[in-house]
C-alpha positions as protocol buffer text, in pm:
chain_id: "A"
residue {
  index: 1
  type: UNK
  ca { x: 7966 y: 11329 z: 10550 }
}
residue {
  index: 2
  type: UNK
  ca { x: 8156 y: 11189 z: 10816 }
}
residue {
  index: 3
  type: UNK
  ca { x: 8217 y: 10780 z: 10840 }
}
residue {
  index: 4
  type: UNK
  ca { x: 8069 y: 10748 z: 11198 }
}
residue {
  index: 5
  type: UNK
  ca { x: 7828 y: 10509 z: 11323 }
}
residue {
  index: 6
  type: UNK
  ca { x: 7942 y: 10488 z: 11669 }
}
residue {
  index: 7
  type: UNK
  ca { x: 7626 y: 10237 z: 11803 }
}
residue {
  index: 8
  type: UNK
  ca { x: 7756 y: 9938 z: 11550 }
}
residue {
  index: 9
  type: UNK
  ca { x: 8070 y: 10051 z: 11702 }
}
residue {
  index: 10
  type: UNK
  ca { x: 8015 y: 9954 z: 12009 }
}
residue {
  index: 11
  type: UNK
  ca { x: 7793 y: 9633 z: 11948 }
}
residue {
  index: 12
  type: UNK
  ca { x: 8112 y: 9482 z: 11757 }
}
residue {
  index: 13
  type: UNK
  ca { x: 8317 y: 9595 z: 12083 }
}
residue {
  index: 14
  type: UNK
  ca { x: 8096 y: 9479 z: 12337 }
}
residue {
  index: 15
  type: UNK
  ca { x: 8036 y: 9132 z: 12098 }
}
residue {
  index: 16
  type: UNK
  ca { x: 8398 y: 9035 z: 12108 }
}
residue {
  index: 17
  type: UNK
  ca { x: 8448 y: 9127 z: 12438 }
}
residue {
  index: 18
  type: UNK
  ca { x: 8156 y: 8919 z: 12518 }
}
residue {
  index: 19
  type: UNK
  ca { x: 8328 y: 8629 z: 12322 }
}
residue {
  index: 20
  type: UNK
  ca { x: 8678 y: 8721 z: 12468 }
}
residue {
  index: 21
  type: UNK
  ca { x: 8537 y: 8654 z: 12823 }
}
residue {
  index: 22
  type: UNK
  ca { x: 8347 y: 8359 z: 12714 }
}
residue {
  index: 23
  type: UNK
  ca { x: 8637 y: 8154 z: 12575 }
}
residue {
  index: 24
  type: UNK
  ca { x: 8828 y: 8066 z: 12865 }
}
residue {
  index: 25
  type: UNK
  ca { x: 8510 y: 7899 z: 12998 }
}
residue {
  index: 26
  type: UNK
  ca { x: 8484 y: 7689 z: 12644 }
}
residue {
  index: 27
  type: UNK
  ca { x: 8576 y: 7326 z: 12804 }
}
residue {
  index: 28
  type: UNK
  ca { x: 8419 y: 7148 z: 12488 }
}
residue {
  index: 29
  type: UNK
  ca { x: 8681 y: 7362 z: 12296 }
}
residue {
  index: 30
  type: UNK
  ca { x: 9055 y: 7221 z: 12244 }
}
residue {
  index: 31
  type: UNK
  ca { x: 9267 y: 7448 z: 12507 }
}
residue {
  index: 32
  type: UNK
  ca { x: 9512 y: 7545 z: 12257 }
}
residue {
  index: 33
  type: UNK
  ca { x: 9214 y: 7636 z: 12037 }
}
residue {
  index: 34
  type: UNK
  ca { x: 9123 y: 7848 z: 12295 }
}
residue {
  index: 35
  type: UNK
  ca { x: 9443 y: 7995 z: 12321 }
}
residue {
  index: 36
  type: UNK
  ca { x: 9476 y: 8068 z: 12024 }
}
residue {
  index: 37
  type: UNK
  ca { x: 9144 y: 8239 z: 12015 }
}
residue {
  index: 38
  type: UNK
  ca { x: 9199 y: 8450 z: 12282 }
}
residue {
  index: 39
  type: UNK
  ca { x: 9464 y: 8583 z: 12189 }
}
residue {
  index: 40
  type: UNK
  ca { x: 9311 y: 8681 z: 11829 }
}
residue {
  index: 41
  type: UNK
  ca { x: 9044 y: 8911 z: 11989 }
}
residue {
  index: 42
  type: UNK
  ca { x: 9283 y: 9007 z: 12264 }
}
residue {
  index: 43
  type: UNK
  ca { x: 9489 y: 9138 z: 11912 }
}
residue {
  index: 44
  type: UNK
  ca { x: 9168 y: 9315 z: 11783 }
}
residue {
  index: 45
  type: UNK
  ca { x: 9076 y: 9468 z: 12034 }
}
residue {
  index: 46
  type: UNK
  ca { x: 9352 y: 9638 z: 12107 }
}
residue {
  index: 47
  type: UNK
  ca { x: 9354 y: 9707 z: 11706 }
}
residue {
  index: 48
  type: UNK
  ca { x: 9010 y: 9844 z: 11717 }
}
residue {
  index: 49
  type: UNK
  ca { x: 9106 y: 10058 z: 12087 }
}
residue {
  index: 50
  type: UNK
  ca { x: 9382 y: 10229 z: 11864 }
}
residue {
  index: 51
  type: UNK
  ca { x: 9189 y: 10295 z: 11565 }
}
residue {
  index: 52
  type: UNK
  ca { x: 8892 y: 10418 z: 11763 }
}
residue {
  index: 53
  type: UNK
  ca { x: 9049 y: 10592 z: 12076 }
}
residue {
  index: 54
  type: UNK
  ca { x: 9376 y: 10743 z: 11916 }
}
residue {
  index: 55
  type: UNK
  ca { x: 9367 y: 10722 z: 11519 }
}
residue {
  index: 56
  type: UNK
  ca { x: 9028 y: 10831 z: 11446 }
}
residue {
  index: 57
  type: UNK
  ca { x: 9002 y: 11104 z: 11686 }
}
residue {
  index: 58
  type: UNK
  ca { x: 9354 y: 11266 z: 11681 }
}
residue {
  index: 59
  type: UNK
  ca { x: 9529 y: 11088 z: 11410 }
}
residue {
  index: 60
  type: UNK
  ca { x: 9363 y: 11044 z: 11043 }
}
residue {
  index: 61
  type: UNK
  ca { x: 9015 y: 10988 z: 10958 }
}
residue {
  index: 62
  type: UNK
  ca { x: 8813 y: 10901 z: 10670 }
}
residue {
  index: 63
  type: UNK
  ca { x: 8520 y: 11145 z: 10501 }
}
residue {
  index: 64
  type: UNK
  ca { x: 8284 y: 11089 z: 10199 }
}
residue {
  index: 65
  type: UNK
  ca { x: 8252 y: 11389 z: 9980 }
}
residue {
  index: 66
  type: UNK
  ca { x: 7872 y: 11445 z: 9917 }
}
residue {
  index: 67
  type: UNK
  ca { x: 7874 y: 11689 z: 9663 }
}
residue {
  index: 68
  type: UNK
  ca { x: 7982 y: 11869 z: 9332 }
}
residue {
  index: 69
  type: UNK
  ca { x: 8123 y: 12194 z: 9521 }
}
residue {
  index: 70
  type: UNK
  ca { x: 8470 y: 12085 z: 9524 }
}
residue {
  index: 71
  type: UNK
  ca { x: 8520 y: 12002 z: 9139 }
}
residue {
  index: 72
  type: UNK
  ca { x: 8697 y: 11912 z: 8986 }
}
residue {
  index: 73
  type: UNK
  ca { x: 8949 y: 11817 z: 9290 }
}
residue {
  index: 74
  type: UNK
  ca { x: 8670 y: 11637 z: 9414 }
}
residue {
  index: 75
  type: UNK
  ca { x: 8448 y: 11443 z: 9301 }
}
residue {
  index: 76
  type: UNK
  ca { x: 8075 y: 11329 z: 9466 }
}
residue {
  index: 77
  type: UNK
  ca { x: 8144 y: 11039 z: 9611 }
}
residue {
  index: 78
  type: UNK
  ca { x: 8504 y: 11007 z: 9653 }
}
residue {
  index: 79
  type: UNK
  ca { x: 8663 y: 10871 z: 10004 }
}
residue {
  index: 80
  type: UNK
  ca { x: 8922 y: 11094 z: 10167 }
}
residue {
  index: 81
  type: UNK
  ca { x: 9164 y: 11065 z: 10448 }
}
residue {
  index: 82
  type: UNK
  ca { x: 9197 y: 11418 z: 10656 }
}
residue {
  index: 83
  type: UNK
  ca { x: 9509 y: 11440 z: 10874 }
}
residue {
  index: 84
  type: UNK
  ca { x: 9340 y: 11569 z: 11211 }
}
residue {
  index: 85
  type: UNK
  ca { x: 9630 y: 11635 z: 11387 }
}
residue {
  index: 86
  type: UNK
  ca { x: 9884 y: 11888 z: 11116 }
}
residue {
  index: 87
  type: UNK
  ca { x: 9701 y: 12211 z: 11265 }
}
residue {
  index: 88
  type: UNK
  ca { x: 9828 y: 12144 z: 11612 }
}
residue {
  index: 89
  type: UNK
  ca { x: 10155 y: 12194 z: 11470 }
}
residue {
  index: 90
  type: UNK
  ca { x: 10103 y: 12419 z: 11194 }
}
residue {
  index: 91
  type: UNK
  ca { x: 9846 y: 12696 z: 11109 }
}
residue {
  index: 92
  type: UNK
  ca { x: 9648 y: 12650 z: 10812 }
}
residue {
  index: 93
  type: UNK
  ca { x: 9756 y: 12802 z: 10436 }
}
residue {
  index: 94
  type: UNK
  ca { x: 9606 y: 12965 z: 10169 }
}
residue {
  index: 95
  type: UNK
  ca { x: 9545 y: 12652 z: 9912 }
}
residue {
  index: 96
  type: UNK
  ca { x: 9458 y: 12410 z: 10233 }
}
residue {
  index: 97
  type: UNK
  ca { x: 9166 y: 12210 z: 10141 }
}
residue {
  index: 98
  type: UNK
  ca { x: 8989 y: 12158 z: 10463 }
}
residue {
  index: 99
  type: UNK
  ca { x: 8748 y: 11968 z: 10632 }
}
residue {
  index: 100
  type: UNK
  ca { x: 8529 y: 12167 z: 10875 }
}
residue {
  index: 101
  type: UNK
  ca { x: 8232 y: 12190 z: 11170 }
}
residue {
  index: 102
  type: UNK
  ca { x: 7983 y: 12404 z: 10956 }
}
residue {
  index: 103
  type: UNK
  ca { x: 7885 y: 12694 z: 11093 }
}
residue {
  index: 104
  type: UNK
  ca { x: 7539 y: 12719 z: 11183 }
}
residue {
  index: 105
  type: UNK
  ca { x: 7449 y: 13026 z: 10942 }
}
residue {
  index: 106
  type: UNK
  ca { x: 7572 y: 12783 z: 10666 }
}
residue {
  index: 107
  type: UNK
  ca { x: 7375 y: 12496 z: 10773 }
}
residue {
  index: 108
  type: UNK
  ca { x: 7068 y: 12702 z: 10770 }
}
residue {
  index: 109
  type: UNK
  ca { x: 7118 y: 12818 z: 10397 }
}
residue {
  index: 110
  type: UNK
  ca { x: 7193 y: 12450 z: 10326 }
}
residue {
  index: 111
  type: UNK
  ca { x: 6899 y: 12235 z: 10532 }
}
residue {
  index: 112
  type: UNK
  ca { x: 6674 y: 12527 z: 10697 }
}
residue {
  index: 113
  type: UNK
  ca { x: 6638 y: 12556 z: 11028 }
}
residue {
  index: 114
  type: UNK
  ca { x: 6628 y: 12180 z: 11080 }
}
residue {
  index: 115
  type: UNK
  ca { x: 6931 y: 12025 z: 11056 }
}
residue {
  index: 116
  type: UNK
  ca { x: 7204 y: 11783 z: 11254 }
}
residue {
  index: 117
  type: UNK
  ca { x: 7563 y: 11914 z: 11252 }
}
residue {
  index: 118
  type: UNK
  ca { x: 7723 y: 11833 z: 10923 }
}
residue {
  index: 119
  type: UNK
  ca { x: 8124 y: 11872 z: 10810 }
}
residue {
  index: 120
  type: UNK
  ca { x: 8212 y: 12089 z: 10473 }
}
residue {
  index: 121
  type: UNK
  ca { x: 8515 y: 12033 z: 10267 }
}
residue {
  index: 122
  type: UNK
  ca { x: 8628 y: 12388 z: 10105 }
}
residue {
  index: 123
  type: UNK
  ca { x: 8970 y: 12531 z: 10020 }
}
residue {
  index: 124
  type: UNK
  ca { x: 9103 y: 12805 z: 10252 }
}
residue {
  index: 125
  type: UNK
  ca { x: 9151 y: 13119 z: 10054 }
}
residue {
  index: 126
  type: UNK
  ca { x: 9234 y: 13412 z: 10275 }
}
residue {
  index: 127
  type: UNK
  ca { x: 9369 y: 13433 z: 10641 }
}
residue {
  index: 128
  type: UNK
  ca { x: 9274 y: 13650 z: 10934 }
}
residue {
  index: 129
  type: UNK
  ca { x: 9362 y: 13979 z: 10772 }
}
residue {
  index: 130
  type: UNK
  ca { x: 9368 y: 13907 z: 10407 }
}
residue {
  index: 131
  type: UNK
  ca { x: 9124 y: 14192 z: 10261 }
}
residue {
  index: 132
  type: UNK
  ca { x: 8974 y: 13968 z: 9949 }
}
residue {
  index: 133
  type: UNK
  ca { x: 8772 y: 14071 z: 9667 }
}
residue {
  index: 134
  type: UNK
  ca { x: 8632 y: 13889 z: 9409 }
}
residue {
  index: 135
  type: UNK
  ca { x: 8586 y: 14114 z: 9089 }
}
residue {
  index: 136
  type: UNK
  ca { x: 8512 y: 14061 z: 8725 }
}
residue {
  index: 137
  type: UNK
  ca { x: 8522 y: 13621 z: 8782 }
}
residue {
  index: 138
  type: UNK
  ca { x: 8867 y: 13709 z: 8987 }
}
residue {
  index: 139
  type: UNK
  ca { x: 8995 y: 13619 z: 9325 }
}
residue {
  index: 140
  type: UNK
  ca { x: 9181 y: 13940 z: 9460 }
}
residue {
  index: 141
  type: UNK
  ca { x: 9388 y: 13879 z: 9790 }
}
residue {
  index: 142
  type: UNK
  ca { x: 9551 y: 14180 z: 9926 }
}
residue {
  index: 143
  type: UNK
  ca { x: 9510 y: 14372 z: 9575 }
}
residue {
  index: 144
  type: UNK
  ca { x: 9682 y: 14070 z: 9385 }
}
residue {
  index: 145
  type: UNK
  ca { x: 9493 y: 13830 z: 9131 }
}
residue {
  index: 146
  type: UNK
  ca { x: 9524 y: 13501 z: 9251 }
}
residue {
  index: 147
  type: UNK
  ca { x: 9631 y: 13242 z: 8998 }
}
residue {
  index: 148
  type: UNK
  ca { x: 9362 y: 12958 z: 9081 }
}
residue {
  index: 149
  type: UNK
  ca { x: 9425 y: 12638 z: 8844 }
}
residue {
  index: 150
  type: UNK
  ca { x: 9215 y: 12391 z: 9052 }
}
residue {
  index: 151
  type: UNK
  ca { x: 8884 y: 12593 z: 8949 }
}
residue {
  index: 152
  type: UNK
  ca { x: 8594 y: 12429 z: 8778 }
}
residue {
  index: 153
  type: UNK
  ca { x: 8499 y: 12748 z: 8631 }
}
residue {
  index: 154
  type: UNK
  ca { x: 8537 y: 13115 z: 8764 }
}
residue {
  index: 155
  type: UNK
  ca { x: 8289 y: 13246 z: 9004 }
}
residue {
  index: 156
  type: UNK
  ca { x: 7987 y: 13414 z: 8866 }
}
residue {
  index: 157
  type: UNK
  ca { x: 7933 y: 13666 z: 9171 }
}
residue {
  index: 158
  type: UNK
  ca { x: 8150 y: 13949 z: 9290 }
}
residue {
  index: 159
  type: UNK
  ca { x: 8207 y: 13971 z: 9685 }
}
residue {
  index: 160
  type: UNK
  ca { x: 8151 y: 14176 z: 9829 }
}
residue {
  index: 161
  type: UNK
  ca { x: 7859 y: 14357 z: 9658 }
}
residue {
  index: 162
  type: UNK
  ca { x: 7997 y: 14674 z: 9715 }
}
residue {
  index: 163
  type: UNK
  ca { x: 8263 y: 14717 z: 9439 }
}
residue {
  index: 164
  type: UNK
  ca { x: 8416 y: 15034 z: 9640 }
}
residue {
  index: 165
  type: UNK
  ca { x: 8491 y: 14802 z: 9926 }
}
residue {
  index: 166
  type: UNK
  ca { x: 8714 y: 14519 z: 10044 }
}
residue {
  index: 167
  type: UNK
  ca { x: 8623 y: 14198 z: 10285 }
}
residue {
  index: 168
  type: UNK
  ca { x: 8887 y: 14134 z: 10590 }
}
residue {
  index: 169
  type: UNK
  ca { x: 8888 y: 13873 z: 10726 }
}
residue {
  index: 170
  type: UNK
  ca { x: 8853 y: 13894 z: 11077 }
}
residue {
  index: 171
  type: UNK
  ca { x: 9120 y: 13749 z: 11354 }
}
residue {
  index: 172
  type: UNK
  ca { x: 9029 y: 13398 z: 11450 }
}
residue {
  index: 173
  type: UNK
  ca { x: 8866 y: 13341 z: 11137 }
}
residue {
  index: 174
  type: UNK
  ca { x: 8934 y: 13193 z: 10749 }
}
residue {
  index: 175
  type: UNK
  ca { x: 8799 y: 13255 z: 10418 }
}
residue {
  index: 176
  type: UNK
  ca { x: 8680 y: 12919 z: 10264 }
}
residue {
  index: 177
  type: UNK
  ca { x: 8539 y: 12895 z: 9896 }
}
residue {
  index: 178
  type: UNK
  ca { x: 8448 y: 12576 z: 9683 }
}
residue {
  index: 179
  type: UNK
  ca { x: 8667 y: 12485 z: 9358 }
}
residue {
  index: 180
  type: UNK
  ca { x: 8361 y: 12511 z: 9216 }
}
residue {
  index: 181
  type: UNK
  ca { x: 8257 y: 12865 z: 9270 }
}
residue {
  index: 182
  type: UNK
  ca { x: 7928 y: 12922 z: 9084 }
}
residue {
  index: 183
  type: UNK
  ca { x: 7821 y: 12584 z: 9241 }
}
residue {
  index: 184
  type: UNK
  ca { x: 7903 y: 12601 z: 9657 }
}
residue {
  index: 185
  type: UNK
  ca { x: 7761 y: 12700 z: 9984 }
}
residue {
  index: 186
  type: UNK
  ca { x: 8095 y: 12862 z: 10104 }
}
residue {
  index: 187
  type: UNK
  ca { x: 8217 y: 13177 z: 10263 }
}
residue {
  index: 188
  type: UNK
  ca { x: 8087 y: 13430 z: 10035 }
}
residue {
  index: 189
  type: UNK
  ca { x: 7753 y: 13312 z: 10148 }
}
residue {
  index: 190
  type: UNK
  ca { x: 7753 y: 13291 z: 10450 }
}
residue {
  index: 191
  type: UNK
  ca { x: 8085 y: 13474 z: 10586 }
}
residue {
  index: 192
  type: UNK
  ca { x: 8423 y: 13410 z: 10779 }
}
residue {
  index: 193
  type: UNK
  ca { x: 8435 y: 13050 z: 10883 }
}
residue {
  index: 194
  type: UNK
  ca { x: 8608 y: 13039 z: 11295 }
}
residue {
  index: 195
  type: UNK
  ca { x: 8933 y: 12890 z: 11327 }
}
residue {
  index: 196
  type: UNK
  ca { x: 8816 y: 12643 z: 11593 }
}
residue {
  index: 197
  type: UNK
  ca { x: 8601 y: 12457 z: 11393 }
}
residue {
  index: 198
  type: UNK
  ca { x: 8849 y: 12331 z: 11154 }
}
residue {
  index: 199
  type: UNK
  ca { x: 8880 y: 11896 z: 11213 }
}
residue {
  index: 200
  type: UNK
  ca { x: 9140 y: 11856 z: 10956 }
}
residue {
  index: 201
  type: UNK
  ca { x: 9326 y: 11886 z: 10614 }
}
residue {
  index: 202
  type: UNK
  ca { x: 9241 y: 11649 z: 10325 }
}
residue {
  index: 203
  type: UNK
  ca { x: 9567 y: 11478 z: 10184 }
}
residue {
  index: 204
  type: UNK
  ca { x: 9495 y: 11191 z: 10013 }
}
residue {
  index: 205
  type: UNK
  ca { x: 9181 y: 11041 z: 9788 }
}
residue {
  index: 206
  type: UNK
  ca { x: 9170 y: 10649 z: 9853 }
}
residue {
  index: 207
  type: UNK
  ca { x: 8834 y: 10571 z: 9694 }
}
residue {
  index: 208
  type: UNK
  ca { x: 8702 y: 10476 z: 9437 }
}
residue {
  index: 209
  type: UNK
  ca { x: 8992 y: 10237 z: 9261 }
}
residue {
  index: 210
  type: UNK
  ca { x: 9111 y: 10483 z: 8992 }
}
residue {
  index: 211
  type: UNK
  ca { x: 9110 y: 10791 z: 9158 }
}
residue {
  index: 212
  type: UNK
  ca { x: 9349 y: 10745 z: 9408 }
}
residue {
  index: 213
  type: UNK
  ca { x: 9576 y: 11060 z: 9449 }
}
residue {
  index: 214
  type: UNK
  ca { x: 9675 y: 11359 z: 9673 }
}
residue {
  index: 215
  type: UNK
  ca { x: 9472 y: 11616 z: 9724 }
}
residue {
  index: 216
  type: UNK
  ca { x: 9584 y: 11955 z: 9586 }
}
């Protein structure tokens, strides 16, 4: 899911540093050519040191969405950007869509017991201490129905299975579920998602042309 291919990364990086110590030593080249040059991939990269050192890592990154389970917010295939740094300042919200470390329980139900780490996309519907239920194709938090507009269509389980209990969510933790509920490897599967692996909040869509718009 995640837009990383670090090792063509670094054979760009080490390429035009390569060239960027090369140039000086150009004498067939005109020396304001090689000015001029040097200067140009003295301007990238510092461009790509920022993008790849600051941006990407602490800043905003970009994510493809893989699969149906976010519908209809999100389609398979769409481009996001995810603000990595709003939960240093904030906590996250009931109605967050967020991009997350999957856990390894979730992985397991997703790819068996062979897998690499993957990153989910899921909304956040209950926070550490929200007792949720979901009964008769309805999201309960703390004994109120929860009015949930973004849905693809309503769940077709109830959580828990017991209907004379209630699910808390633990401290630390959050309560993710897909938009599309019948359709998602989330939280009611495979239980509270930790706090710590959250990477980000999805804000905008920015691909493909056409379905450009904030993420709700």
């Amino acid at each position: 899911m995640i837009l990383d291919v670090w090792w063509k990364i670094l054979i760009l990086v080490g390429g035009l540093a390569a060239l960027r110590l090369t140039v000086p030593f150009m004498k067939r080249v005109p020396s304001p050519f090689r000015s001029s040059l040097v200067e140009l991939l003295d301007s990238f990269l510092v461009a790509l040191a920022l993008v790849f050192l600051i941006i990407k890592p602490f800043v905003v990154q970009a994510f493809w969405i893989p699969s149906d389970s976010m519908l209809p917010t999100l389609r398979q295939n769409d481009r996001i950007l995810v603000s990595k740094f709003i939960y240093r300042f904030r906590e996250p919200r009931r109605g967050d869509v967020v991009v997350f470390q999957a856990p390894d329980r979730a992985l397991a139900m997703s790819f068996g017991n062979n897998h690499d780490k993957k990153d989910f996309i899921k909304r956040v519907v209950g926070l550490p201490g929200d007792k949720l239920e979901v009964r008769h194709s309805t999201l309960y938090v703390n004994g109120k129905a929860v009015n949930e507009p973004y849905i693809n269509a309503p769940p077709t389980y109830e959580f828990p299975r017991d209907p004379e209990q209630t699910y808390e969510v633990p401290k630390g933790d959050l309560f993710v579920l897909g938009d599309n509920r019948p359709n998602s490897n989330d939280s009611h599967h495979w239980g509270p998602l930790p706090r710590k692996l959250l990477l980000g909040k999805a804000f905008v869509i920015f691909w493909p042309p056409g379905r450009w718009s904030l993420v709700r």
